[in-house]
PLY file of the C-alpha trace (Angstrom):
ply
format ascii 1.0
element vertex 81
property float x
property float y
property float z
element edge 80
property int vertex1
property int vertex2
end_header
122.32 122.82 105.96
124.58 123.25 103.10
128.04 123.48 103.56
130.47 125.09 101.31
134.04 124.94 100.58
136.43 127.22 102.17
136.95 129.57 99.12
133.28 129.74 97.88
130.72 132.23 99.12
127.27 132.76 98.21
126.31 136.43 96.32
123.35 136.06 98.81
125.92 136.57 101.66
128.02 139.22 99.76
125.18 141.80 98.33
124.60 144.28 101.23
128.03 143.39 102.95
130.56 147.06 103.39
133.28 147.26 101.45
137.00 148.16 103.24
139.58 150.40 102.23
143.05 148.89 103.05
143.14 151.13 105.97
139.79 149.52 107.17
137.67 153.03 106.24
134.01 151.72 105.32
133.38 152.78 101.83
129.88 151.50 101.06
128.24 148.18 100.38
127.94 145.95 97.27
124.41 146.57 95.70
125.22 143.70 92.92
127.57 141.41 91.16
128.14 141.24 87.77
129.40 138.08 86.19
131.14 137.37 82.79
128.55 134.90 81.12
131.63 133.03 79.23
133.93 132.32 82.41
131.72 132.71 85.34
133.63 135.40 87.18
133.04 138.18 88.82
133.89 141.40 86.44
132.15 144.18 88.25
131.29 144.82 91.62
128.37 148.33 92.29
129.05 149.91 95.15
126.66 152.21 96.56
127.57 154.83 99.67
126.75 158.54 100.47
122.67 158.01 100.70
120.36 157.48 103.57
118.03 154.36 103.58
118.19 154.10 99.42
118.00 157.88 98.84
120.71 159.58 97.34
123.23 156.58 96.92
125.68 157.19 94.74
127.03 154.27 92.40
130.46 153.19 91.49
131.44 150.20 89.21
134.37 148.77 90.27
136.00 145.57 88.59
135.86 142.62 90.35
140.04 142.17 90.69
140.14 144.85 92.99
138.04 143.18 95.26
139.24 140.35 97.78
138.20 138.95 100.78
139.96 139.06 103.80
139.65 136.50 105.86
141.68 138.55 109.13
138.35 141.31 108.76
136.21 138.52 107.48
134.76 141.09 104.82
135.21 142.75 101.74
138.66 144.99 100.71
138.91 147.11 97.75
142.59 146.35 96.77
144.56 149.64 95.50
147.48 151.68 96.19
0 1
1 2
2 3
3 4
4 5
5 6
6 7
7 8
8 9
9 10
10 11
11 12
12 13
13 14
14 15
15 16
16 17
17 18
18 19
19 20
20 21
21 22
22 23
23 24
24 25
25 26
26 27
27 28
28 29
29 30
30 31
31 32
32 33
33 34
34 35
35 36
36 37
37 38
38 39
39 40
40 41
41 42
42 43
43 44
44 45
45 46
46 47
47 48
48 49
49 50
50 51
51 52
52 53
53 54
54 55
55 56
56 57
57 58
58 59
59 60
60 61
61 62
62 63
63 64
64 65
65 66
66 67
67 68
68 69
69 70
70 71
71 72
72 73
73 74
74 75
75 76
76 77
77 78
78 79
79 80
């Protein structure tokens, strides 16, 4: 087995995972990651919600700096006001 450092994650283990609002409302799951080719980091995140089993999903881009992991809901938070 493999074993990562504390601040690295696989997209494997992140694709599929819910995304949190601050106030820990589910507001969908991440359908893919989009990385700058240059820099390696993340600069979009899709989000899909609002379907049932695929159909219907809506889709929302959002960038990746609003999105953080929380380590207290060991998950992902979209970070805004």
């Amino acid at each position: 087995m493999v074993r990562y450092p504390n601040e690295v994650i696989k997209t494997s283990d992140i694709i599929g995972q819910n995304i949190l609002s601050s106030e820990k409302e589910d507001l969908g799951k991440v359908e893919e990651i989009m990385l700058n080719k240059l820099t390696g980091q993340v600069q979009y995140v899709v989000l899909s919600f609002g379907g049932f089993l695929g159909v219907s999903d809506k889709f929302y881009v959002l960038p990746g700096k609003l999105i953080s992991y929380s380590e207290t809901a060991k998950g992902l938070k979209l970070i805004v006001d």
